[in-house]
C-alpha positions in Angstrom: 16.1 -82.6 50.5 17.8 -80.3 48.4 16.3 -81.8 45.1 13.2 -81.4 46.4 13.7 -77.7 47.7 14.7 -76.8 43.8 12.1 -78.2 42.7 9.1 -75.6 44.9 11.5 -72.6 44.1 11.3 -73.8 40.3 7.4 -74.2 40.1 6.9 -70.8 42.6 9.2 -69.1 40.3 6.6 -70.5 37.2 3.7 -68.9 39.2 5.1 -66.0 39.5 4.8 -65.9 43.3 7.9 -64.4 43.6 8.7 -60.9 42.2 11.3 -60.7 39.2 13.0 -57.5 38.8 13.2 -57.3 35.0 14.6 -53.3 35.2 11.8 -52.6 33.0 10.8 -49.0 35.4 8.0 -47.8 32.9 6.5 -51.0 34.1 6.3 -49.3 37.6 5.0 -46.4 36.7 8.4 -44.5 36.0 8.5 -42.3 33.2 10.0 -43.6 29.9 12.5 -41.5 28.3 12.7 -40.7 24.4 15.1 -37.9 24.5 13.9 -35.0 26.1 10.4 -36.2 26.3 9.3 -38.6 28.6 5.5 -40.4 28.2 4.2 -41.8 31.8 2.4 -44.6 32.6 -0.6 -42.8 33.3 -0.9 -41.5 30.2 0.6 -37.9 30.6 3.6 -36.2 28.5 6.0 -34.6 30.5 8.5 -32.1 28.5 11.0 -29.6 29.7 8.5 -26.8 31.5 5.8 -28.2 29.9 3.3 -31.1 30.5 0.6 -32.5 29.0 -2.1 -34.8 30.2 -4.3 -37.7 28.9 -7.3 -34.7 28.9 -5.3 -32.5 26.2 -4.7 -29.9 29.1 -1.1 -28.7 29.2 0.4 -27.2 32.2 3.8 -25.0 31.7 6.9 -25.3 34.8 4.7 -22.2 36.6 1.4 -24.9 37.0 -0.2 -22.6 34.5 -3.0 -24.4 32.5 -2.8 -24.2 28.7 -6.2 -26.0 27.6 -6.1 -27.1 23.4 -9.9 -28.0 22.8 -10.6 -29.8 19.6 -11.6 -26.6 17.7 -7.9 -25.8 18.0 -8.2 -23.1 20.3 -5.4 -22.4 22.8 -6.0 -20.6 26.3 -4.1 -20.1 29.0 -4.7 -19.9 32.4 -5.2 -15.9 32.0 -8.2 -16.4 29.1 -5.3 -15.4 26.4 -6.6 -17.2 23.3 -4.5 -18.4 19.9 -6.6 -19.7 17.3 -5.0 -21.8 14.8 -7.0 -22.4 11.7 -7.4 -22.7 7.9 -8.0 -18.9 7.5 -4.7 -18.2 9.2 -3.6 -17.4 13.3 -5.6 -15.3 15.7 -4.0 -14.2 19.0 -6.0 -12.3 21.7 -5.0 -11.4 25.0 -6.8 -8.3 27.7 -9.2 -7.6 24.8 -6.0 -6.8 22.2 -6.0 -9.2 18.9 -3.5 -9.8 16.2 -4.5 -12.2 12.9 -2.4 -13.3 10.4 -4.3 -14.0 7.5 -3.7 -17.3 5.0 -2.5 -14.9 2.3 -0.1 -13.1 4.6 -2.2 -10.4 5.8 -1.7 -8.9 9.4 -4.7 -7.2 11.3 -3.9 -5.7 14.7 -6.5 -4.8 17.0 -6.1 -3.1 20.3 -8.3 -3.2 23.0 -9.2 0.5 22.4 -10.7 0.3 18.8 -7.3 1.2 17.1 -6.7 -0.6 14.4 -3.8 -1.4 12.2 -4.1 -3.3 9.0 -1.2 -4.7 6.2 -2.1 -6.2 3.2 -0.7 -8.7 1.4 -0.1 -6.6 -1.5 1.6 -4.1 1.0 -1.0 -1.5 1.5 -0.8 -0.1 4.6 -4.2 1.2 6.5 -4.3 2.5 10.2 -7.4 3.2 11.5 -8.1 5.1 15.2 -10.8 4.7 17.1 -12.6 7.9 16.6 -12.3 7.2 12.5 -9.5 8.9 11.8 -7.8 7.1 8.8 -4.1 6.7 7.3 -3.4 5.0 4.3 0.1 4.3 2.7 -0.4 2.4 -0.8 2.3 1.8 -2.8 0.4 0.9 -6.5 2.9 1.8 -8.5 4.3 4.3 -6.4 1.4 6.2 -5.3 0.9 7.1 -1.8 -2.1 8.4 0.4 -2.0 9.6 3.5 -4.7 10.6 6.1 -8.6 11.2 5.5 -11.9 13.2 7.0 -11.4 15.6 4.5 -7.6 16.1 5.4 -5.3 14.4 2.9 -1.6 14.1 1.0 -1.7 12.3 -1.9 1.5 11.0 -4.0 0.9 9.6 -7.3 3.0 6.9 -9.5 3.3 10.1 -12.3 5.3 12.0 -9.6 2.2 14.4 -9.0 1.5 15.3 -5.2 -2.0 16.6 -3.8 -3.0 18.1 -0.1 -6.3 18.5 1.0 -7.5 20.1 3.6 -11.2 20.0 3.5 -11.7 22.4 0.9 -8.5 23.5 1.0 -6.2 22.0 -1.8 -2.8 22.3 -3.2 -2.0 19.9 -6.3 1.7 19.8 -7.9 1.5 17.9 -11.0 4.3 15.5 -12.4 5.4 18.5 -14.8 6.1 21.0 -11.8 3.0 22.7 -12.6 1.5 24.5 -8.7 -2.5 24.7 -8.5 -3.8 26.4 -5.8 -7.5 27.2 -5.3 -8.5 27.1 -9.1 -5.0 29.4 -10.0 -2.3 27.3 -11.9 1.7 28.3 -12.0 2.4 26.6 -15.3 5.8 26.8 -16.8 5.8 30.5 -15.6 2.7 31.4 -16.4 -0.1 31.7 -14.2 -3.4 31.6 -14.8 -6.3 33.1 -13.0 -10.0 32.1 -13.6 -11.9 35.0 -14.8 -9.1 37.1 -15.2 -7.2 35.4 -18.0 -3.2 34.2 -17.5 -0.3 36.1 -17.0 2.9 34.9 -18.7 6.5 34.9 -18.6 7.2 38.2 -20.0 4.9 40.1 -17.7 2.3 40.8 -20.2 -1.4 40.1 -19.7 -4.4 39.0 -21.2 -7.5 39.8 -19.5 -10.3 37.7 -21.4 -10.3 38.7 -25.5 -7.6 40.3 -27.1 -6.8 43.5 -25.2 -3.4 43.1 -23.4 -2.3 45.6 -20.5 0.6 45.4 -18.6 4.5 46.0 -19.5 7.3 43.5 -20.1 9.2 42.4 -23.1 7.9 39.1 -24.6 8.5 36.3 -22.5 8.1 32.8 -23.4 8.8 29.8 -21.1 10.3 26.4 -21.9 8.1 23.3 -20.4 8.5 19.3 -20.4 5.7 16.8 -19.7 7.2 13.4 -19.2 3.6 11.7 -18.6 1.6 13.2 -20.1 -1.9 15.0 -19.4 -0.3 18.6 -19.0 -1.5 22.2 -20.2 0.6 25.0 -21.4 -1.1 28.8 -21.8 1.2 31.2 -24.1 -0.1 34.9 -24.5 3.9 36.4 -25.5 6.9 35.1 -26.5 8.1 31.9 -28.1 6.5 29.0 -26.1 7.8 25.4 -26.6 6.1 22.4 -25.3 7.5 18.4 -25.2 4.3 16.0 -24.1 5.8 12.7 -23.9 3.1 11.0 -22.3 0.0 12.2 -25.2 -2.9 13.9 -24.1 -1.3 17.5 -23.5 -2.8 21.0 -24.2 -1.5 24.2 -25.4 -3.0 27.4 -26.0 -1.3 30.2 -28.2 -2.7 33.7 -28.6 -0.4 36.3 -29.9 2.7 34.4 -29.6 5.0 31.6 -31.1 4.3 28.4 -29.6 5.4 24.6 -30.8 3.9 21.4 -29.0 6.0 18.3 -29.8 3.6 15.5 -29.0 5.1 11.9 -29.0 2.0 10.1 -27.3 -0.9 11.2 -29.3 -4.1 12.9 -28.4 -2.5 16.4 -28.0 -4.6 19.4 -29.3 -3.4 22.9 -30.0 -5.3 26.2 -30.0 -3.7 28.8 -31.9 -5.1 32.9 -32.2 -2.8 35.5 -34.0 0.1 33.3 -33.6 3.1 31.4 -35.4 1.7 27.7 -34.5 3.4 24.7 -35.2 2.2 20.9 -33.8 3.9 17.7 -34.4 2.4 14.5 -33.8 4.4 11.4 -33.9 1.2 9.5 -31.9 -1.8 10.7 -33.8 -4.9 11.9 -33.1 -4.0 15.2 -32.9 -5.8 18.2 -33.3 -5.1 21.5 -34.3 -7.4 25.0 -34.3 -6.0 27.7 -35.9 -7.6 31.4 -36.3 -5.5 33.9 -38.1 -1.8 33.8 -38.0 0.9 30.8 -39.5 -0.2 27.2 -38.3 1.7 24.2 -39.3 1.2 20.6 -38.0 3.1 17.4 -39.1 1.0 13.8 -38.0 3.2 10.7 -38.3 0.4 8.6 -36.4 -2.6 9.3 -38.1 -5.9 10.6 -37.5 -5.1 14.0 -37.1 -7.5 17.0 -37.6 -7.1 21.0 -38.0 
């Protein structure tokens, strides 16, 4: 009797008519672990706070819906968007977007037509929504600032501009001041129309009358880059141009122009001149007086 009751549990076991626990709980529909993500039976993917289904729809701890379509677009359950693609990141959210561009370019964008916008180089650009624009580039050290006909201006060579409509202000590299079409230069000022007035307090006024008193003056002046103008009416007048491509005038005084870039021209009347060029292509004009010019570079003329 026994024998033969072994014998049905054996073939009922081969069945399977009678249930085995083999401690396999994925089996049962309980989740399998792999550290702290667990995949379920069904399909889903269940993470700390977040989980997401067999449909691609992930729902955070809250039972917020985060949908990730196959265009790689994120929302939330708000509409909040992220795009992740080859030309970089786009976030939106309550009309507000941010990009960050594949070469490291950020765009901001609010929701009021502001705008702000870095480069990848660094340049900085801010826009409002009425057109208003402010610009910070920093090519070599320049910088801009602001626009609609209201601007400052900073340039690699040291040389600052303001603008206001038209309205300007422009200090070059060299300290020299220009202010609606007057320049302070080295202590003398010139005046359109009404000739320059120099260190000394003399005057020219246009040809070679002279009123005014003072002793002779002179003035002292350094252009480190270049592109500079002196005007010397009295005095002894001495000019460095370092950077080529400098100006001086001379009437009625002593004036030297040491030019080590090339390009400099001198303009002497009724004065002791002298001009040397270590950068050639220099040019001197001499009428009346004591010129004297020395070109190391070639190409000179005068």
């Amino acid at each position: 009797m026994k024998l033969w009751i072994t014998q049905i549990v054996g073939v009922a076991l081969a069945l399977g008519l009678i249930a085995c626990d083999s401690g396999n709980e994925a089996a049962q529909g309980q989740p399998a672990a792999n550290g702290n993500v667990a995949v379920n039976a069904d399909g889903t993917v269940q993470a700390p706070g977040v989980q997401v289904g067999p449909d691609g729809v992930a729902v955070d701890a809250n039972g917020n819906k985060i949908n990730v379509g196959a265009d790689g677009v994120a929302v939330d359950a708000n509409g909040n968007k992220v795009n992740v693609g080859a030309g970089g990141v786009v976030a939106q959210a309550d009309g507000n977007a941010a990009q960050v561009g594949a070469d490291g370019s950020v765009t901001a964008r609010s929701a009021d037509g502001n705008a702000a916008h870095v480069g990848a180089d660094g340049t900085v650009t801010a826009r409002t929504a009425d057109g208003e624009t402010a610009k910070v580039e920093h090519h070599g050290g320049s910088v801009k600032v602001g626009s609609g006909g209201s601007k400052v201006e900073t340039h690699a060579d040291g040389s600052t501009s303001v603008k206001n409509g038209d309205d300007a202000v422009e200090v070059g590299g060299d300290g020299s001041v220009k202010v609606g079409g007057i320049t302070v230069d080295g202590g003398n000022v010139n005046i359109p129309g009404m000739g320059s007035v120099t260190g000394g307090g003399s005057a020219s006024g246009g040809g070679s009358a002279k009123t005014g008193g003072g002793s002779a003056g002179g003035t002292s002046k350094k252009c480190p880059t270049g592109n500079c103008n002196q005007v010397c009416t009295s005095g002894k007048c001495e000019f460095t141009c370092a950077g080529g491509s400098c100006n001086q005038t001379c009437t009625n005084a002593e004036c030297d122009i040491s030019c080590s870039g090339g390009g400099c021209q001198q303009a002497s009347t009724a004065s002791t001149a002298t001009l040397t060029c270590s950068g050639g292509g220099c040019r001197q004009a001499c009428t009346g007086g004591s010129c004297k010019k020395t070109c190391s570079g070639g190409g000179c003329t005068g």
